[in-house]
C-alpha positions in Angstrom: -15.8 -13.4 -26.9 -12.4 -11.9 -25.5 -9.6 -12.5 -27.2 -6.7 -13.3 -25.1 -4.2 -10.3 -26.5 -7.4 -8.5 -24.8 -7.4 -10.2 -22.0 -4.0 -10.0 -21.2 -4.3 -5.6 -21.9 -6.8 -5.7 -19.2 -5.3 -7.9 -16.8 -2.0 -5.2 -17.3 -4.3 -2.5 -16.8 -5.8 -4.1 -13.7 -2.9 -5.0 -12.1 -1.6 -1.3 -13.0 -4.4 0.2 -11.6 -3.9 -2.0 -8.5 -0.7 -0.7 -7.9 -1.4 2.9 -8.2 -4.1 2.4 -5.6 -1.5 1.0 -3.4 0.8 3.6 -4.1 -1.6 6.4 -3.4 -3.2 5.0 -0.3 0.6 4.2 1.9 1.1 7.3 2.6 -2.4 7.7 4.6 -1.7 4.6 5.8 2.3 5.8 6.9 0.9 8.6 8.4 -1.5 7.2 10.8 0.8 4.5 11.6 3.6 7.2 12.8 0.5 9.2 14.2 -0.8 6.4 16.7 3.2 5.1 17.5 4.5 6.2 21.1 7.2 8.9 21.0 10.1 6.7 21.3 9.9 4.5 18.6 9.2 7.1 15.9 12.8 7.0 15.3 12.9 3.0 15.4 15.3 1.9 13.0 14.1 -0.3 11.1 10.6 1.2 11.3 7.0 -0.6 12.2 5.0 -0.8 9.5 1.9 -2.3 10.9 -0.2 -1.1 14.0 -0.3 -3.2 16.7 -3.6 -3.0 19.1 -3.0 -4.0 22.8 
């Protein structure tokens, strides 16, 4: 049985984990967004952050 100070360590590690998978994957996903974006809105201020598919 799983004590709850144990289940609360691995929910921290989880959610820890999570957000170093996040971290690691953004700036694949920055660079294909700014790969696939037409010339002038590279420079868009504020930027696009998700792809849009016509």
């Amino acid at each position: 049985m799983i004590t709850s100070k144990k289940l609360s360590t691995k929910i921290c590690i989880y959610i820890l984990l999570i957000v170093g998978v996040i971290l690691s994957i953004a700036p694949f996903y920055w660079m294909i967004v700014g790969a696939t974006l037409p010339s002038g809105e590279i420079f868009r201020v504020p930027p696009r952050l998700l792809l849009v598919i016509i």
